[in-house]
C-alpha distance (Angstrom), angle and dihedral (degrees) to the residues before:
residue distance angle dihedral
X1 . . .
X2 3.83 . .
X3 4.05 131.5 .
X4 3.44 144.8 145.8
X5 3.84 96.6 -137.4
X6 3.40 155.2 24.1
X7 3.90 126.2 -118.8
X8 3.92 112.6 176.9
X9 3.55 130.3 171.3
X10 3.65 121.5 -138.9
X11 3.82 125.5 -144.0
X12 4.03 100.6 64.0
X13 3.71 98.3 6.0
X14 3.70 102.4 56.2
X15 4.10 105.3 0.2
X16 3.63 117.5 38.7
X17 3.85 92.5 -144.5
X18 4.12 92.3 156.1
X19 4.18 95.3 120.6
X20 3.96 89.5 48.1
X21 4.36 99.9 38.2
X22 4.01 85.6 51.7
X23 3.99 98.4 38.1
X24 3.92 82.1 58.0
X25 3.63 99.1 50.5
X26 3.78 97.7 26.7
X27 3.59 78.2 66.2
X28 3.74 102.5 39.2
X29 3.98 88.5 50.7
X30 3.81 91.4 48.7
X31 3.72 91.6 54.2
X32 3.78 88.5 53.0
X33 4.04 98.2 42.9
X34 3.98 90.3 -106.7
X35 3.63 118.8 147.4
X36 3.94 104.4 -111.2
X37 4.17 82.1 -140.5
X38 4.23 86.4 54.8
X39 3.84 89.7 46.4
X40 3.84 94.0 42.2
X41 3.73 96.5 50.3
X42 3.76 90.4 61.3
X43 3.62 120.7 23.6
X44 4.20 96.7 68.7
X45 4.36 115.2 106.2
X46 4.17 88.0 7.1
X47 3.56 125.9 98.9
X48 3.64 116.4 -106.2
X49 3.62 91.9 -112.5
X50 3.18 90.3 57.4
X51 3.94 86.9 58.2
X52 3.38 93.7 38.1
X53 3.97 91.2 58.9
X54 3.95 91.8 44.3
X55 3.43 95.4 56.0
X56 3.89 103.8 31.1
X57 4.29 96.9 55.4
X58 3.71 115.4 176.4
X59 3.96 92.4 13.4
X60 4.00 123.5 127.9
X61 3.15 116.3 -84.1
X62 3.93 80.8 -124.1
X63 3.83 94.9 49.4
X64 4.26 78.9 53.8
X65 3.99 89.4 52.8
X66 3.91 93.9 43.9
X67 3.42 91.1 58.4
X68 3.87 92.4 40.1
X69 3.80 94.2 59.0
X70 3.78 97.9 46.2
X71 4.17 92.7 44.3
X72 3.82 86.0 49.3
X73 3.71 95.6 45.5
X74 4.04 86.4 51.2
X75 3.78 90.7 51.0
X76 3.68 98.6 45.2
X77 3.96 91.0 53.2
X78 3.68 94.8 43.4
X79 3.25 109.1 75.2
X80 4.19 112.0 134.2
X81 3.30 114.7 128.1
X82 3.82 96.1 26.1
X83 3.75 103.8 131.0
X84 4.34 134.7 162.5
X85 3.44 110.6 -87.3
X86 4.21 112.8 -114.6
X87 3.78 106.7 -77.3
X88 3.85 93.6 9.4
X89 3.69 102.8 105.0
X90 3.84 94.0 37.6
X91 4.44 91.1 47.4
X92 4.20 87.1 53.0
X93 3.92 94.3 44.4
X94 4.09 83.5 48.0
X95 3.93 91.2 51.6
X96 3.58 94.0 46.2
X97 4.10 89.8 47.3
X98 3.65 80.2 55.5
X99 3.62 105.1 49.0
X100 3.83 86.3 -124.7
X101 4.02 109.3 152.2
X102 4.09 110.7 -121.2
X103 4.28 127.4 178.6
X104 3.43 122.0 -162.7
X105 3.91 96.8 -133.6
X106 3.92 107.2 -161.8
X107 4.11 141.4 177.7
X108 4.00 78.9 -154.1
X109 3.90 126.2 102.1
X110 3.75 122.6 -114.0
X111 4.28 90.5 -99.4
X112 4.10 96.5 51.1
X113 3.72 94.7 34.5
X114 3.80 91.8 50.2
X115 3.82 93.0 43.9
X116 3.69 96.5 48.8
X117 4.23 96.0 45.2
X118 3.85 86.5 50.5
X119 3.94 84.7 46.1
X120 3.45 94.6 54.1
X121 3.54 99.7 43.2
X122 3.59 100.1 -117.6
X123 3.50 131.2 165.6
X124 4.04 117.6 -100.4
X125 4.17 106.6 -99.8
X126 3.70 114.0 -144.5
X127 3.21 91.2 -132.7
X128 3.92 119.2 34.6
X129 4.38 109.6 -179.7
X130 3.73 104.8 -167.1
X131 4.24 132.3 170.8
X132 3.58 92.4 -75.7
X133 3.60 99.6 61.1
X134 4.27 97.3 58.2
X135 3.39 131.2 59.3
X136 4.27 87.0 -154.4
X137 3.57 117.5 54.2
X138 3.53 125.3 -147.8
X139 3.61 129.3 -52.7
X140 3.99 76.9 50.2
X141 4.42 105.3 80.6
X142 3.89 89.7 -125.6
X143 3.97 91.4 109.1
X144 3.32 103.4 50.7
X145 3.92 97.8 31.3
X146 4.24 78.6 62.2
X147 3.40 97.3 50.7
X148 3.57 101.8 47.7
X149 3.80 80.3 55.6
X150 3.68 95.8 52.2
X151 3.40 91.3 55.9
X152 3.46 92.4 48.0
X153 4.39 96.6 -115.3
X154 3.31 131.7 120.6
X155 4.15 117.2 -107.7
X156 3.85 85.6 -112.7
X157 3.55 94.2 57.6
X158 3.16 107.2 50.2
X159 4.07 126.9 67.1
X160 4.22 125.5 -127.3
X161 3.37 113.9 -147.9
X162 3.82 106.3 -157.0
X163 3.86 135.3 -178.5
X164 4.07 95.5 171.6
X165 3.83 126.3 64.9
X166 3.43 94.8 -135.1
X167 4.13 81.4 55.1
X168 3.72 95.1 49.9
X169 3.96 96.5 50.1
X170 3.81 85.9 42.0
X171 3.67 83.1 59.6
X172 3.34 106.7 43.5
X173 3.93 96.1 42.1
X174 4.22 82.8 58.7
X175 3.73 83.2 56.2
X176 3.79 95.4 -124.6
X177 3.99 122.9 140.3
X178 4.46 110.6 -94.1
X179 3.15 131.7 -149.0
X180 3.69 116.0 -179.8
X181 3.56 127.4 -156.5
X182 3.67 123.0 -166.6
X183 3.89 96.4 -8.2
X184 3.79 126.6 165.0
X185 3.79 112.3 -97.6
X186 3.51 92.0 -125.7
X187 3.49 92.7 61.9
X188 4.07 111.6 137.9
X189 3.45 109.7 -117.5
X190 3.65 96.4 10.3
X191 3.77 91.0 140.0
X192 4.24 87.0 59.7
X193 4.02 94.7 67.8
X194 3.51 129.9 102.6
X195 3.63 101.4 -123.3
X196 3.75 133.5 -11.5
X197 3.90 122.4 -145.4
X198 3.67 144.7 163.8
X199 3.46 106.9 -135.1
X200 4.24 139.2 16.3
X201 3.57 82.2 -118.1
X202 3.45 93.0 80.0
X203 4.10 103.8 58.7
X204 3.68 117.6 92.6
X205 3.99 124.0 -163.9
X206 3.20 138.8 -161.6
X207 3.85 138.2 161.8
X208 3.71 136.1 -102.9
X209 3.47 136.5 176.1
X210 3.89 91.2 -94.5
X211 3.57 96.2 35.4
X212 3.69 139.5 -86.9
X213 3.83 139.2 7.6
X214 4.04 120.9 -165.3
X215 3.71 127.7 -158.5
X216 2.95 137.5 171.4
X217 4.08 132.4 -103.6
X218 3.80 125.4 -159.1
């Protein structure tokens, strides 16, 4: 596979932040009489408005904001446990030996995304898209389709790497190349990515004169 650049999102495809994202809401939902199985099956790839708004109908959109800024302010504190993902650190140092452009695409605001990159020891992106820059979360393309811009590619040149449905339809609906990593197997659409893998470990790059080309390692 060919690209330009590199759009990766974070929580499950280059942090594993699972034990802090569902201590948060585990807790949020418990507070609110919500089944922490109900709030789990929905609230992973979307922003946490997005949540928020799904399971708060008919509330203020200050009642939604309240509970926004104290979920976030739980999430961006949290962060034990939060580590890199195998192969994630070593992929982002390659890219950057490289001189191969890479965003860190996220449903995430600036606080949590920031705390959990600097918790896993990641690399600094050029170009970092989180919540606050899209009106449309994730599985809608607006993320990606922005940070292809930002780093100045178009969505077909440049490759998604996904771990979350939402993620992966968010990626193909921008029209980029996917590559998911550790996705569900119900995923919709799973059969329309690029390449499907288990772990970062397994992507190989190396330049060309018009970019990028990815294999794949045992």
């Amino acid at each position: 596979m060919e690209c330009k650049g590199f759009l990766f999102d974070l929580d499950g495809t280059l942090v594993d932040s699972l034990p802090a994202v569902e201590r948060a809401w585990i807790g949020w939902g418990a507070k609110h009489g919500i089944e922490s199985s109900v709030v789990l099956g929905f609230i992973h790839g979307k922003q946490a408005m997005t949540s928020l708004r799904h399971f708060m109908p008919g509330q203020s959109d200050e009642a939604i904001q309240a509970e926004f800024l104290a979920l976030e302010k739980i999430e961006s504190e949290d962060t034990e446990g939060v580590t890199a993902l195998p192969g994630a650190v070593a992929l982002l140092e390659r890219l950057n030996q490289l001189d191969i452009p890479w965003a860190i695409v996220t449903s995430g605001s600036v606080p949590v995304a920031s705390a959990r990159r600097a918790a896993g020891h990641l690399p600094l992106p050029e170009v970092f898209i989180t919540a606050e820059q899209v009106t449309h979360g994730k599985p809608k393309p607006d993320a990606y389709l922005l940070g292809a811009e930002r780093l100045g590619l178009k969505p077909e040149d440049c490759v998604v790497v996904e771990d979350a449905p939402a993620g992966i339809l968010s990626g193909l609906a921008a029209g980029c190349k996917v590559i998911a990593v550790n996705a569900p197997a119900d995923t919709p659409k799973l059969d329309q990515v690029d390449l499907i893998l288990s772990s970062l470990e397994q992507i190989a790059v190396e330049k060309t004169l018009n970019g990028a080309v990815i294999k794949r390692v045992k």
